[in-house]
C-alpha positions as semicolon CSV with decimal commas, in nm:
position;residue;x (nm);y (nm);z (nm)
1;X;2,092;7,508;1,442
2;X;1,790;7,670;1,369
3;X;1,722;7,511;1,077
4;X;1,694;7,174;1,308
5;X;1,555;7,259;1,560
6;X;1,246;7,083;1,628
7;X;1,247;6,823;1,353
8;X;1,156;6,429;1,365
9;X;1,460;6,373;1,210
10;X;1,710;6,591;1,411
11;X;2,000;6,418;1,526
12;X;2,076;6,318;1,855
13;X;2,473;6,426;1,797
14;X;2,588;6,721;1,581
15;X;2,929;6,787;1,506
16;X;2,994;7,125;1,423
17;X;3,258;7,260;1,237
18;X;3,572;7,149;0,991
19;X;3,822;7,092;1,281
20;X;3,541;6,931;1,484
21;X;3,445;6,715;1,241
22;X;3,820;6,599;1,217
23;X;3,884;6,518;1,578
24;X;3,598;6,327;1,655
25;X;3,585;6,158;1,275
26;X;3,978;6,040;1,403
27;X;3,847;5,923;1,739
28;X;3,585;5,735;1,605
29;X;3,808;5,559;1,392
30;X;4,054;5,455;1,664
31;X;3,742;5,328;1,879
32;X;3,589;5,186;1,551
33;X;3,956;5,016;1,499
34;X;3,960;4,902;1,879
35;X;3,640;4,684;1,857
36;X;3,702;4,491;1,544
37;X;4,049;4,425;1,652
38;X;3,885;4,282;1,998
39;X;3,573;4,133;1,850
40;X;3,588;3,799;1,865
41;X;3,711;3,820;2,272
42;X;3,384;4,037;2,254
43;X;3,160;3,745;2,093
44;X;3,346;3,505;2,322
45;X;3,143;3,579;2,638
46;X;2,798;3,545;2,484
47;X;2,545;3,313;2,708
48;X;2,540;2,975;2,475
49;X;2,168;2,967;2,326
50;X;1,912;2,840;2,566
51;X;2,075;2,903;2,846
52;X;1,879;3,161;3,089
53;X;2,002;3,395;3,310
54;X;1,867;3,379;3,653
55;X;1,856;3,634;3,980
C-alpha cells in the first residue's frame, strides 16, 4: 500500500489478495452477467430524444 499511496493514478478500489481477488472477480461476473441479460429492459425506459424532463 505504500507503494500507492499518494499517486495520481492510485485506484479508487484495491483488491487485495489471491482469495480476494477470486470472490469479488466471481461477483463481478454474476452482476456483469445480470445487466447484459437485462439490457435491453434497461435501454427500454430511455426519454425518446427531444423530449425534456420538467419539475
Amino acid at each position: 500500500m505504500l507503494l500507492i499511496a499518494g499517486r495520481p493514478d492510485a485506484p479508487v478500489h484495491l483488491v487485495l489478495g489471491s482469495d480476494a481477488l477470486r470472490l469479488v472477480g466471481g461477483a463481478r461476473k454474476v452482476v456483469d452477467e445480470e445487466i447484459e441479460n437485462w439490457a435491453e429492459l434497461s435501454r427500454s425506459t430511455d426519454i425518446p430524444d427531444g423530449a425534456q424532463i420538467t419539475t
